[in-house]
C-alpha positions as CSV (number, residue, x, y, z in Angstrom):
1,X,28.4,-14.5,-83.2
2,X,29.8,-14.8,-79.4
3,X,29.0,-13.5,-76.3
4,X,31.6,-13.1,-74.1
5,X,30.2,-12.0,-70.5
6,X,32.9,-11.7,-67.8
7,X,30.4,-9.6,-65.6
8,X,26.8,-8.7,-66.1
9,X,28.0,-4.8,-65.2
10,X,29.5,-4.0,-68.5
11,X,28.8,-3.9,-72.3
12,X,31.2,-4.1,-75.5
13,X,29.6,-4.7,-79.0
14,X,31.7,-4.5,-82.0
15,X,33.6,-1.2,-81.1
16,X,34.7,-0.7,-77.6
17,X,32.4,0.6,-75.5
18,X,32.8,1.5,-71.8
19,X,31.0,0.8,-68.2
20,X,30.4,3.3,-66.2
21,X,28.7,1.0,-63.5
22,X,31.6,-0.9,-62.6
23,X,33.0,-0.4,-58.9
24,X,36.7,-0.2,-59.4
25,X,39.5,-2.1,-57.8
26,X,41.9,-0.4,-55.3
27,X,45.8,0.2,-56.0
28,X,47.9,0.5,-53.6
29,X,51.0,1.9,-55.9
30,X,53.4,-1.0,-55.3
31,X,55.2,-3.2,-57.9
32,X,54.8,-6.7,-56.9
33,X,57.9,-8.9,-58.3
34,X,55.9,-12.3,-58.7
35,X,53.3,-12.7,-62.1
36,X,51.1,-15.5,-63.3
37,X,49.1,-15.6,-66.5
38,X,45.7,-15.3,-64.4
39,X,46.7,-11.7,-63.6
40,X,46.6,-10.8,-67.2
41,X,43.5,-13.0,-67.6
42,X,41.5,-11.3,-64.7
43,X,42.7,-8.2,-65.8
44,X,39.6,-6.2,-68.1
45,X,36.9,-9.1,-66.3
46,X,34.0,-7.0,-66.1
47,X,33.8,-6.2,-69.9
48,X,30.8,-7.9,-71.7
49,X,30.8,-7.9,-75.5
50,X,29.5,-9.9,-78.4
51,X,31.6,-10.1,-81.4
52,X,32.4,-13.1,-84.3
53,X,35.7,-14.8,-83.5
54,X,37.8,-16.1,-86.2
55,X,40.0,-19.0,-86.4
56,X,43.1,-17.9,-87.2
57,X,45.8,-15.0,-86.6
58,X,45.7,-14.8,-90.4
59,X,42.1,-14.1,-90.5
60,X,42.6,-11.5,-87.9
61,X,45.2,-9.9,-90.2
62,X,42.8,-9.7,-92.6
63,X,40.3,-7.2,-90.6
64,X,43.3,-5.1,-89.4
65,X,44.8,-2.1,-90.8
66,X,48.3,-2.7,-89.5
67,X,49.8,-5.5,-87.1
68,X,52.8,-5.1,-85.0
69,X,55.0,-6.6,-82.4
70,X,56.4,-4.9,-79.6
71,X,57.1,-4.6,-75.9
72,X,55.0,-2.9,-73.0
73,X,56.2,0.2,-72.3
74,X,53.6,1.5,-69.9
75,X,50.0,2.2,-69.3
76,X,48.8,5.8,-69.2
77,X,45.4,7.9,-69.1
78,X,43.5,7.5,-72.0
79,X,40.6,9.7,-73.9
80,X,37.1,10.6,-72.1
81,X,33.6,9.6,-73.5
82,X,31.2,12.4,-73.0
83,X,27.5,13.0,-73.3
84,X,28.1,16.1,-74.6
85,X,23.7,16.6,-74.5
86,X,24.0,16.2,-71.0
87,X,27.3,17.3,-68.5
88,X,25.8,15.7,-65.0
89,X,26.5,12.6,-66.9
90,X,30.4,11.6,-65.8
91,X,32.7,11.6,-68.3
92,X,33.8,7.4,-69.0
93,X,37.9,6.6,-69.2
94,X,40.5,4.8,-70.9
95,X,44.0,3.9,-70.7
96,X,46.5,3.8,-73.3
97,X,48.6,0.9,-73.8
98,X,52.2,2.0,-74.9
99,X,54.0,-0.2,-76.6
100,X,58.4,0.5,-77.3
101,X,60.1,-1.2,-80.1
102,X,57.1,-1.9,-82.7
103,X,58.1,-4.4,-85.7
104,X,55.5,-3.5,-88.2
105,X,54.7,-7.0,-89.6
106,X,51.9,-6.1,-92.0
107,X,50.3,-2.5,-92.8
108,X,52.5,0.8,-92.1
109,X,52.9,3.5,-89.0
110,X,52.8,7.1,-89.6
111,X,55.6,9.0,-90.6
112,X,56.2,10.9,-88.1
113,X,55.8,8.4,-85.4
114,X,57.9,8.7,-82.1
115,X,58.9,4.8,-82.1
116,X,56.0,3.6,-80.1
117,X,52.6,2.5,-80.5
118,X,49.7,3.9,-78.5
119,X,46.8,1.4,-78.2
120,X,43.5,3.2,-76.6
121,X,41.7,0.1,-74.3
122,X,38.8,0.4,-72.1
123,X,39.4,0.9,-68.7
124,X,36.7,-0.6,-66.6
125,X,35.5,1.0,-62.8
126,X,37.8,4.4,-64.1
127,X,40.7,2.6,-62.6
128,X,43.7,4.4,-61.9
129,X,46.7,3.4,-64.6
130,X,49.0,1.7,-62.1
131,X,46.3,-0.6,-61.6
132,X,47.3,-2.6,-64.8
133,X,51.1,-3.1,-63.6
134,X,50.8,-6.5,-62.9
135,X,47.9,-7.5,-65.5
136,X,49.7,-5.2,-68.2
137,X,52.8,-5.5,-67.0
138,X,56.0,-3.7,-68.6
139,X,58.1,-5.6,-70.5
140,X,55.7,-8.0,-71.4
141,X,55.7,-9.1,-75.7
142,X,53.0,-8.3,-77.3
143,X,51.6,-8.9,-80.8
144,X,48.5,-6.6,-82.0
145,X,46.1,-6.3,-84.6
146,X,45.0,-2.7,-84.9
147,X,42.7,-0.1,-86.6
148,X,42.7,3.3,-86.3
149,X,41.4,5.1,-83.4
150,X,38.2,7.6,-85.0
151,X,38.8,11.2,-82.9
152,X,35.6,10.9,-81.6
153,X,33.9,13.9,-82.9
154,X,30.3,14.7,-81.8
155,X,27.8,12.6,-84.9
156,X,24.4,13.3,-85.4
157,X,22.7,10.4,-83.6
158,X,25.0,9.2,-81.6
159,X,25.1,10.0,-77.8
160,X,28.8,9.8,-77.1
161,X,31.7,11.6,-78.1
162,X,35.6,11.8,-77.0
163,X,36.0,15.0,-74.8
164,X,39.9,15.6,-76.3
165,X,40.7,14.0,-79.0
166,X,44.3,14.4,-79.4
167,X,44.1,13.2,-75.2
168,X,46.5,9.8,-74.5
169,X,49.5,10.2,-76.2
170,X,51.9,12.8,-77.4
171,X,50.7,15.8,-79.9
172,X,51.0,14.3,-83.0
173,X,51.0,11.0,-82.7
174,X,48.6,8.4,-84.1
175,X,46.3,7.0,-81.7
176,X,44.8,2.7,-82.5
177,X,42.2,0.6,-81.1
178,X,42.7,-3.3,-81.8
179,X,40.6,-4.8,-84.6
180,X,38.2,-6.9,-82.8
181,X,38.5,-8.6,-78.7
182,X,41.1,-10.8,-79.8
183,X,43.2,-8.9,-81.5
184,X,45.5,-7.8,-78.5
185,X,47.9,-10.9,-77.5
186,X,50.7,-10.5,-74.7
187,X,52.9,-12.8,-73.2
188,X,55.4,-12.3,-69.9
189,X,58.4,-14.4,-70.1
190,X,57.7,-17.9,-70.2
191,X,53.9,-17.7,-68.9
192,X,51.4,-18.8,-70.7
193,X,49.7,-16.3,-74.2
194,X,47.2,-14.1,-72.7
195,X,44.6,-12.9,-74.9
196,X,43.4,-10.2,-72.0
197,X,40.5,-8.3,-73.5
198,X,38.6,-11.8,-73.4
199,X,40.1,-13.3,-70.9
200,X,41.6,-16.7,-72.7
201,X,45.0,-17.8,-72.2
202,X,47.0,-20.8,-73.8
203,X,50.5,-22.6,-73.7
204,X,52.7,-21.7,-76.5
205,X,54.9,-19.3,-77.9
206,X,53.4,-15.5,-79.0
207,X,55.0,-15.9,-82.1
208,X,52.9,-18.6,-82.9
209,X,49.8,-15.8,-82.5
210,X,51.5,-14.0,-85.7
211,X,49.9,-14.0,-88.8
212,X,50.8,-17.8,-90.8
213,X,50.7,-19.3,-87.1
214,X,47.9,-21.3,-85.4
215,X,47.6,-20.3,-82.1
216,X,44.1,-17.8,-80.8
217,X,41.8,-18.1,-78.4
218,X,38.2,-17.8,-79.7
């Protein structure tokens, strides 16, 4: 088992789960023209979690349900965590990664998808979405390992539950999470592989994070 912490402000143990405690970073709209790997790597700090890494893209192919390629589209609002037992409690968001072009490499989209991939990530301090332009930015390749997103229906038990969950992307259209902290991989031109959820990056090439390849950050 690892423990990744970033911040002490934030907690994410196997599934995602999101801070509410963060303070959140200020956007001023703008669309700077210069990037560099760190932005990517700084870009969810703040997000704690303990999870057990594995060793190989392979291996994370293994614990995924499908795995594409693809290209960032944009970011937009994601779903809302509730306490549905108590409403003074704020409601937590997340941001949807949209990704354009998706090569399925193993595993299968739904039918009736639109031709991109919509990939539900925490979003910590309740950021707005343009604050992930640079960090996330569009056009940026991207290899994920994905499950299913649940619809977040109230279970007995648990606290939490998704306010709307057909929220984040177009009616119909399937909604993912990736399969475990490293799971989502990105790379902007020639910078270095980010893996941004645990804020790793490496030199190489992001088809060398595919499954059969041997490049991931633990």
């Amino acid at each position: 088992m690892r423990t990744v912490k970033r911040s002490p402000f934030a907690a994410l143990a196997g599934s995602i789960v999101f801070a509410t405690t963060m303070s959140a970073c200020v956007s001023d709209g703008t669309t700077t023209t210069s990037y560099s790997a760190q932005q990517s790597v700084e870009q969810f700090a703040g997000i704690d979690f303990d999870y057990d890494p594995v060793d190989s893209p392979s291996a994370l192919e293994e614990q995924s349900q499908l795995v594409v390629t693809g290209t960032i589209e944009r970011v937009q609002e994601g779903r809302v965590q509730i306490v549905p037992a108590n409403e003074k409690i704020p409601g937590v968001s997340t941001i949807v990664l949209v990704l354009r072009d998706p090569m399925v490499v193993s595993g299968s989209v739904e039918e009736n998808s639109d031709g991109f991939v919509y990939v539900e990530l925490p979003n910590p301090g309740g950021q707005e979405t343009d604050a992930y332009q640079d960090g996330l930015r569009a056009g940026s390749s991207v290899v994920a390992y994905l499950d299913p997103a649940s619809d977040g229906a109230p279970v007995e038990g648990v606290d939490t539950a998704i306010a709307d969950s057909k929220a984040g992307r177009p009616a119909g259209q399937a909604l993912y999470l990736p399969a475990g902290p490293q799971a989502l991989i990105l790379q902007y031109e020639n910078n270095a592989v980010v893996w941004p959820l645990i804020g790793q990056e490496r030199d190489g090439e992001i088809k060398e994070t595919l499954p059969g390849g041997n490049l991931i950050a633990p």
